[in-house]
N, C-alpha and C positions, 0 to 999 in steps of 0.2 A: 514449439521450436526446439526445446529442448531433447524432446522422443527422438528427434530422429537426426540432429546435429549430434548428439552425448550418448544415444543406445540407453536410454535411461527405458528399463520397460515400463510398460504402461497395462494396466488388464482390463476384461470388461467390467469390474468392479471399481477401477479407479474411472472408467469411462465413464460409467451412473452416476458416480460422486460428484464427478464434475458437469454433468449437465444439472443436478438437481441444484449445486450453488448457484450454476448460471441461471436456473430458473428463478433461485431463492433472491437474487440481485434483482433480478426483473422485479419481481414483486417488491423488495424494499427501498426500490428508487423512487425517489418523490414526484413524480411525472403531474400530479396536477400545479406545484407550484412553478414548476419550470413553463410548462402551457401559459399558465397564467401571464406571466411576464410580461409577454406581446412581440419581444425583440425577437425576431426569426434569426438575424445574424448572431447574437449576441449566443443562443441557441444553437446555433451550426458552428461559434466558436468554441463552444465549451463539448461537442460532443467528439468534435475533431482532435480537442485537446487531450479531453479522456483517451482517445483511441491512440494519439500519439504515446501517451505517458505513458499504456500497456505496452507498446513495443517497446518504448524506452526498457521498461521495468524487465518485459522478458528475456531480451538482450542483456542487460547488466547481470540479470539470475543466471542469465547460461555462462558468460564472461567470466563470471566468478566462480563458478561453478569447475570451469576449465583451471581457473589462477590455485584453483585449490588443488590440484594435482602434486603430489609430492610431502613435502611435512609445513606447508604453508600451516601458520598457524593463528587462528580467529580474532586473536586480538592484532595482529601484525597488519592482519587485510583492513579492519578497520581503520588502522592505526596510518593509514594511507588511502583509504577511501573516500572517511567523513572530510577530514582537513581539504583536501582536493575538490570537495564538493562547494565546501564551504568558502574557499575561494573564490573559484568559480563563480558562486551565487552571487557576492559581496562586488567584485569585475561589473558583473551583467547590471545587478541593484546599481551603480551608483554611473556605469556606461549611458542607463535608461532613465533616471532620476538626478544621479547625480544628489548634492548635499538635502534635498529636499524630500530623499525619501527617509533621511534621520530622524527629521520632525518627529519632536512628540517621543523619543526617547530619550530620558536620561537616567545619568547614573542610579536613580532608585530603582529601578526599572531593572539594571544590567541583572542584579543576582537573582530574579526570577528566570529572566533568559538565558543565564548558564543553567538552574538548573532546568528545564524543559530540555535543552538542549543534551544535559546530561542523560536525561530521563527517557525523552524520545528518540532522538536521534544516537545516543551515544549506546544505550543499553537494550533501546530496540532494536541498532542497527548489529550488534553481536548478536544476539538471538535472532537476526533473520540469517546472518552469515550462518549458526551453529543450524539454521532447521538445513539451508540449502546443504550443508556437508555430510548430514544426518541423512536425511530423508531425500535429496537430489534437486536440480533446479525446476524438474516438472512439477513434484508435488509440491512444492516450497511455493509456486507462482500459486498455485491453487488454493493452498492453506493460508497465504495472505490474505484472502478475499473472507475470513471467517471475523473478520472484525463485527460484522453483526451480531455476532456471538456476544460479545463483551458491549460493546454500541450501543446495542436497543435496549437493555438493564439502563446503563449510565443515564443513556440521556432522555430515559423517563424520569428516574431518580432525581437527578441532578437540573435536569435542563426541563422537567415537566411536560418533555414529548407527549403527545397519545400516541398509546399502543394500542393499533387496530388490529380485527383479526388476519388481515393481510400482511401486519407485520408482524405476526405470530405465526404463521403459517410459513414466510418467508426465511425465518430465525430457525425455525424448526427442520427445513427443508436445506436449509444451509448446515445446522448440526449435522442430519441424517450425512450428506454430501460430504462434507469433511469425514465422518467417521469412516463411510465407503474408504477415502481417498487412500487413507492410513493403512 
């Protein structure tokens, strides 16, 4: 969306980068336990959602990407971004839920959720604003998707995944893809 709304270039070397992530995703998606399931709708919700949340995503990258025109500056966009979002979200949670989707929070609980909130959202969401300013909204949409990079370490480490060699392969193919993109 971005190549050709923003004149952002694009080469055949960013072109390889980026089929080789998409290949590298195909391979690191978990397709036997979603099969498994048995829910076909529950299935066609979740792939409809993923596909909405990409245009969401690429949309907002190009959005941003335009707002940053001039001497906007990276903490200013956040600084009116996240809040807005967060809104937003808190609206919709309690429109759909209402008090019962509180359950099960309390105050012990709050200063873990500032800081995640600090952590994820607050410090990731400048470092996705600085790569889109750096590096443009097309490569920025593509270089989000290297989270396998960092992912499949963790959550063998931590969470005791197996690492198969499709997900080595896939890790790999996503490095290679990302390094193209840059």
């Amino acid at each position: 969306i971005a190549v050709p709304l923003l004149n952002e270039p694009i080469t055949p070397q960013a072109m390889l980068g980026t089929t080789l992530v998409v290949v590298s995703l195909f391979l690191l998606a978990p397709r036997q336990e979603a099969q498994s399931s048995g829910n076909s709708r529950a299935l066609s919700m979740g792939a409809i959602a993923a596909i909405a949340a990409s245009l969401f995503w690429a949309f907002s990258t190009m959005l941003m990407k335009i707002g940053m025109s001039g001497d906007a500056h990276v903490m200013v966009i956040n600084a009116f971004r996240m809040p807005l979002a967060a809104i937003g979200l808190l609206i919709a949670v309690q429109f759909k839920q209402g008090m019962s989707a509180w359950k099960g929070y309390d105050l012990h609980r709050l200063p873990k959720l500032i800081l995640l909130a600090l952590y994820s959202s607050g410090l990731g969401g400048i470092l996705w604003t600085l790569t889109v300013q750096y590096v443009g909204a097309a490569r920025a949409a593509l270089l989000v998707t290297s989270a396998p990079l960092i992912g499949v370490p963790l959550s063998a480490f931590f969470l005791r995944e197996q690492v198969t060699r499709q997900t080595i392969l896939g890790t790999v193919l996503s490095v290679i893809g990302v390094w193209l993109v840059l």
